[in-house]
C-alpha positions as CSV (number, residue, x, y, z in Angstrom):
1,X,-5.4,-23.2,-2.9
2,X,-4.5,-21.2,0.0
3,X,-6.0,-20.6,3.5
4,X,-7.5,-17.9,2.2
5,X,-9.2,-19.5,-0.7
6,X,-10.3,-22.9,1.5
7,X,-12.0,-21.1,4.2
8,X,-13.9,-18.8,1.9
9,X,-14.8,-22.0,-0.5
10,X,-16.6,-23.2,3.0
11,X,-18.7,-19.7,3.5
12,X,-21.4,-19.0,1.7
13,X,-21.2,-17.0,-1.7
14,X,-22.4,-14.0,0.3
15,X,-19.9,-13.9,2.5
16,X,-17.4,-14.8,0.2
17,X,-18.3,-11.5,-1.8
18,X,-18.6,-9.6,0.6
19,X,-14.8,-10.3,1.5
20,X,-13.7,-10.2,-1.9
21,X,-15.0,-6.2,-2.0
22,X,-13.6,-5.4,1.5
23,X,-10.0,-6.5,0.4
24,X,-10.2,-4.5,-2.2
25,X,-10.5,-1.5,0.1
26,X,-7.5,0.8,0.1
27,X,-6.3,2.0,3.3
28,X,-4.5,4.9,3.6
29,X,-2.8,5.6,7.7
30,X,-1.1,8.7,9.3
31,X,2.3,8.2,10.5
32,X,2.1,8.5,14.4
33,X,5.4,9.7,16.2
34,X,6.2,6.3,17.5
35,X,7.9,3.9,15.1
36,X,6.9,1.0,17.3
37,X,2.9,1.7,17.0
38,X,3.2,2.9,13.5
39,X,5.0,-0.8,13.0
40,X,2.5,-2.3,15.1
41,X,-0.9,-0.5,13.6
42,X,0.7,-1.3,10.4
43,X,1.5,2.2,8.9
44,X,0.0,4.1,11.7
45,X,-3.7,6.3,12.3
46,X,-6.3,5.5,9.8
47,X,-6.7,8.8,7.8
48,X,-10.4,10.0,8.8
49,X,-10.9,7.8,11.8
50,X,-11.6,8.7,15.2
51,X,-8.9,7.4,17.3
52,X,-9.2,7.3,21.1
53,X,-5.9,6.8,23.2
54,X,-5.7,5.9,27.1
55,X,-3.6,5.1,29.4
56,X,-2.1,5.6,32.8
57,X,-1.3,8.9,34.1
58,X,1.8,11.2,32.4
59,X,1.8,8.4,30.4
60,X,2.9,10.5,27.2
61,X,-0.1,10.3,25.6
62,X,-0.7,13.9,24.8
63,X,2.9,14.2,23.7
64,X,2.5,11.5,21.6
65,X,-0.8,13.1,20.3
66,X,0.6,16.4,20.0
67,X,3.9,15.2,18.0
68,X,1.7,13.1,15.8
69,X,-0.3,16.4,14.3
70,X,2.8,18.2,14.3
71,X,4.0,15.6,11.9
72,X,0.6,15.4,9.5
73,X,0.6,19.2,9.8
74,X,3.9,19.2,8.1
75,X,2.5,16.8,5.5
76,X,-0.5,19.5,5.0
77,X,-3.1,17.5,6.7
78,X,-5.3,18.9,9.1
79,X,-5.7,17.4,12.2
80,X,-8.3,17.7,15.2
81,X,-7.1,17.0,19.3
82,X,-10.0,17.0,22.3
83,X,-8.1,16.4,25.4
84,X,-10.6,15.3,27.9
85,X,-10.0,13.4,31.6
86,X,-12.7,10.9,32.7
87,X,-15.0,13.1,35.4
């Protein structure tokens, strides 16, 4: 048996199940323009997810967003950036 398999043997068969269908999940990302976070988030963005990025000022982070669409754009996904500064 593995890890896997002894710790759900100790949770209850709801649980269990419950992991069993979440695994089972596909997960599909959006490559970022950072090869670091994509590495790090493991593929990149979640495809569909609200994703909220902060940080210190000039930062990058709207470069970062901006290079990101560019690259989904080219992929033929549509994309959607609110640039907002805390008030």
């Amino acid at each position: 048996m593995t890890n896997i398999d002894d710790i759900l043997a100790r949770l209850s068969k709801k649980t269990s199940d419950k992991y069993r269908i979440a695994k089972d999940i596909s997960k599909d990302y959006v490559p970022t323009a950072s090869l670091g976070l994509n590495r790090i988030l493991g593929g990149g963005l979640g495809i569909g997810k609200q994703s909220t990025i902060w940080g210190n000022e000039s930062a990058g982070k709207s470069a970062l967003c901006l290079e990101t669409i560019g690259i989904n754009q080219r992929l033929g996904r549509g994309c959607g950036y609110i640039d907002a500064e805390k008030t």
